[in-house]
GUKE-920115 format. One line per 4 residues: number of its first residue (from 1); their letters; for each residue x, y, z of C-alpha. Coordinates in steps of 0.25 Angstrom, whole numbers, m for minus. Layout:
N
NUM) a) X,Y,Z ~ ... $
***
This chain:
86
1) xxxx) 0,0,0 ~ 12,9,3 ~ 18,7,m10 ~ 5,9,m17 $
5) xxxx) 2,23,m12 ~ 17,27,m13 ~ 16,24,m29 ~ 2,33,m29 $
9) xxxx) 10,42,m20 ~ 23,43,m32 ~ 12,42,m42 ~ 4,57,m37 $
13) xxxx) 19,62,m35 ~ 24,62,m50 ~ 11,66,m55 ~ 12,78,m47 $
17) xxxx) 26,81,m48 ~ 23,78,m64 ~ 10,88,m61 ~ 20,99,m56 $
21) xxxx) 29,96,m66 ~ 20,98,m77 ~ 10,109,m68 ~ m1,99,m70 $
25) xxxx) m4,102,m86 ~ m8,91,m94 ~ m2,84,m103 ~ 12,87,m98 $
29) xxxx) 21,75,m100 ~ 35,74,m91 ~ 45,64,m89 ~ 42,56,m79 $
33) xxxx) 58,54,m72 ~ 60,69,m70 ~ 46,69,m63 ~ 48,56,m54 $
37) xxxx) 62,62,m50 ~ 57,74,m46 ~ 48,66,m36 ~ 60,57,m33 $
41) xxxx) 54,44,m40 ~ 64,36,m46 ~ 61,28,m60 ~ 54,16,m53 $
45) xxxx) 44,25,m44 ~ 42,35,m55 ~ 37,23,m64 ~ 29,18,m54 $
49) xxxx) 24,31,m51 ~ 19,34,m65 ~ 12,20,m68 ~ 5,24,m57 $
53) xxxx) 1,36,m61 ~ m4,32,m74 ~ m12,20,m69 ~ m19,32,m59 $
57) xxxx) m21,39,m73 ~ m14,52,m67 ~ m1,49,m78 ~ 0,47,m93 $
61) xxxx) 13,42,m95 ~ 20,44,m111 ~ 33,37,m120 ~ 43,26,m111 $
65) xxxx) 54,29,m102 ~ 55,41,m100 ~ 40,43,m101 ~ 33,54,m100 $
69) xxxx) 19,58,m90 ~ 8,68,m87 ~ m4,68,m78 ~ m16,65,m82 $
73) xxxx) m29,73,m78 ~ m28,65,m65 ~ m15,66,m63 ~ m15,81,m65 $
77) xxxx) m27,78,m54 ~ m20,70,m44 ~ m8,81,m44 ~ m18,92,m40 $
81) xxxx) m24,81,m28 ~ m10,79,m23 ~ m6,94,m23 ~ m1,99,m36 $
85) xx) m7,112,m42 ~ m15,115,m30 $
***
């Protein structure tokens, strides 16, 4: 249970760290390596972290290694719950 919410809890973290990154516009593709850095995730965890993220629908995910991510509408959602924007 532990490790599940700790994945939820890196998951919320890169999407709003990627929603101050981007200032929560749509359609705003980043890497995802400088943005999982930035939140101290290392190449596992960030991976992890995204899958999540996409299976929440709050990621789209583009191209292989290095891919590419943006919020979706409930992403961009979810950042403003947890804090971002307000």
């Amino acid at each position: 249970m532990a490790e599940a919410s700790q994945a939820f809890t890196r998951a919320r973290a890169l999407c709003v760290e990627l929603a101050r990154v981007t200032g929560a516009r749509p359609m705003q593709y980043r890497l995802v390596a400088p943005i999982a850095q930035s939140i101290g995730l290392d190449a596992a965890a960030a991976d992890a972290a995204v899958t999540l993220a996409i299976e929440q629908k709050w990621l789209i995910r583009s191209g292989e290694r290095p891919h590419t991510i943006r919020l979706t509408d409930e992403g961009r959602h979810l950042t403003i719950i947890n804090g971002y924007g307000r």
